[in-house]
C-alpha positions as CSV (number, residue, x, y, z in Angstrom):
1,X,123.8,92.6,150.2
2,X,125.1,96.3,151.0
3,X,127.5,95.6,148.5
4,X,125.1,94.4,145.7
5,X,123.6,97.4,145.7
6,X,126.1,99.8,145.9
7,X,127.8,98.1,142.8
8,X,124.1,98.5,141.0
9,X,124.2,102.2,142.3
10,X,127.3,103.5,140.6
11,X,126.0,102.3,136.9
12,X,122.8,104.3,137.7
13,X,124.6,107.1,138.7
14,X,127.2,107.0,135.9
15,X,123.6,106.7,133.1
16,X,122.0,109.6,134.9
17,X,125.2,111.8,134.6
18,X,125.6,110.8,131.2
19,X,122.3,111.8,129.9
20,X,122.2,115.4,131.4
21,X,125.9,115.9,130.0
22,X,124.5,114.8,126.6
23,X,120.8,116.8,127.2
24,X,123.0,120.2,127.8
25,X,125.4,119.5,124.7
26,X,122.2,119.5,123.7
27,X,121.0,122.4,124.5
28,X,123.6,124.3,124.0
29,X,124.4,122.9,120.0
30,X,120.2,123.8,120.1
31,X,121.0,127.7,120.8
32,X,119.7,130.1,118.2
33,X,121.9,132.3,116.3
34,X,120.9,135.5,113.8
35,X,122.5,134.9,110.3
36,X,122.4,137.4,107.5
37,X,123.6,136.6,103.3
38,X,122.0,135.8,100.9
39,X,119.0,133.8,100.4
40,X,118.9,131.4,97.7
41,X,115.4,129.8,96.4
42,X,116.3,128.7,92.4
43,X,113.9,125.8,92.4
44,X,111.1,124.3,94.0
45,X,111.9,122.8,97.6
46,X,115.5,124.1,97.3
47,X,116.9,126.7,99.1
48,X,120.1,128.0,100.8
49,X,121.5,130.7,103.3
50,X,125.0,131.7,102.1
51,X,126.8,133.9,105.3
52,X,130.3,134.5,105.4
53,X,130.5,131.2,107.6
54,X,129.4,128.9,104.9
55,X,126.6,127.7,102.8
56,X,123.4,126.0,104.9
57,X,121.3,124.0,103.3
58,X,117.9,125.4,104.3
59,X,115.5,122.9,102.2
60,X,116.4,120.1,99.8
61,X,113.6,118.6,97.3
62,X,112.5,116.0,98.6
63,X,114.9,116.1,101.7
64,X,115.7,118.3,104.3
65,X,113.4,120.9,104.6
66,X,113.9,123.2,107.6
67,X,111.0,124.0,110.1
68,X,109.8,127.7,110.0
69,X,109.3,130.8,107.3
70,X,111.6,131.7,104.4
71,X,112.1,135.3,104.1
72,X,110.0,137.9,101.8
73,X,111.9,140.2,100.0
74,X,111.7,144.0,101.4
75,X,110.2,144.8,97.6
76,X,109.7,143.2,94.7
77,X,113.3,144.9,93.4
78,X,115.2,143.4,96.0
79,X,114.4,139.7,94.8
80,X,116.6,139.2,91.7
81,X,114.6,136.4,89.4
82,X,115.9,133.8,87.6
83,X,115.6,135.3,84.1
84,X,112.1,134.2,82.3
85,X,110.9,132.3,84.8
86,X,107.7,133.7,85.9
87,X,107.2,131.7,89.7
88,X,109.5,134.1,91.2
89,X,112.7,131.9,91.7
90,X,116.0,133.9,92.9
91,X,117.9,135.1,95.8
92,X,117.4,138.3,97.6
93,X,119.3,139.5,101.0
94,X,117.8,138.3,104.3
95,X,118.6,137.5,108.0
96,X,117.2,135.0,109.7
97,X,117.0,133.4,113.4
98,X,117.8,129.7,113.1
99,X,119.0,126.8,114.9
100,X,121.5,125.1,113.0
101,X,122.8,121.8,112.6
102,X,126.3,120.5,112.7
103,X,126.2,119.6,108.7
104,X,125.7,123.2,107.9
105,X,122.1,122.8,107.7
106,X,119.6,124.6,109.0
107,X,117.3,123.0,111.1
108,X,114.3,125.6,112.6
109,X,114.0,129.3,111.2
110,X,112.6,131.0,114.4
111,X,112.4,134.2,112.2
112,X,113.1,135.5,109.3
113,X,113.5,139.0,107.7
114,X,114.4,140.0,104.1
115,X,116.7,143.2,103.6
116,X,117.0,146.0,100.6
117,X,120.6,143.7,98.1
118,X,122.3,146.9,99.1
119,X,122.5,145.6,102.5
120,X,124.5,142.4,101.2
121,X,125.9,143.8,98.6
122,X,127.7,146.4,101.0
123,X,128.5,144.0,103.4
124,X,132.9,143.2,102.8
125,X,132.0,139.6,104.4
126,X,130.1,138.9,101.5
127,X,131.4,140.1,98.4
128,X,132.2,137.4,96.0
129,X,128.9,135.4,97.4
130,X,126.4,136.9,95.7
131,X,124.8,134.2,93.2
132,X,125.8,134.8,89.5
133,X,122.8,133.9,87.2
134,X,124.8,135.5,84.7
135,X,125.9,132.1,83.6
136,X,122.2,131.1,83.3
137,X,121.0,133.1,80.4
């Protein structure tokens, strides 16, 4: 009988450890980190945070939408519109608070903070990122 329930211990024990190895992966992939770039919004429901890391999906119509608030521009000059379109569609320089996930998305804006362009604009990491809608004219 002793033996019965040892053997019935060990697969308890080997669950239990298990689960808090997975809970603090967990946690730690869960730890929020500060990324700054540029904020893209071009559509409805669409909208992307492009750092000198990489580009994460922040909301996707009718998809993946992150939790949390999108950044407002410092000013109205320091959101760059798509050209004609009059519901304020663009990309401006922000830094937000996130938790991200491991497909480059972002999964919970904690906060979120738009800067003056000059801020990206200045910023080596980012040259070349800035969105061109050049080509969309």
């Amino acid at each position: 009988m002793a033996r019965h329930g040892r053997s019935l211990l060990f697969p308890r024990f080997a669950v239990a450890l298990a689960a808090a190895l997975l809970a603090g992966h967990a946690a730690a992939a869960a730890k929020p980190e500060t990324r700054c770039g540029w904020f893209i919004n071009p559509t409805p429901g669409n909208a992307w945070l492009i750092d000198p890391d990489a580009q994460w999906t922040v909301g996707l119509q009718g998809g993946h939408q992150a939790e949390g608030p999108w950044p407002e521009p410092p000013s109205e000059k320091d959101w760059v519109k798509h050209e004609g379109d009059p519901r304020g569609y663009g990309y401006g320089c922000a830094c937000l608070k996130v938790v991200t996930g491991f497909d480059h998305s972002i999964v919970r804006i904690l906060s979120a903070k738009g800067k003056p362009l000059a801020q990206c604009r200045r910023d080596r990491a980012l040259t070349g990122l800035e969105p061109d809608y050049a080509s969309d004219r």
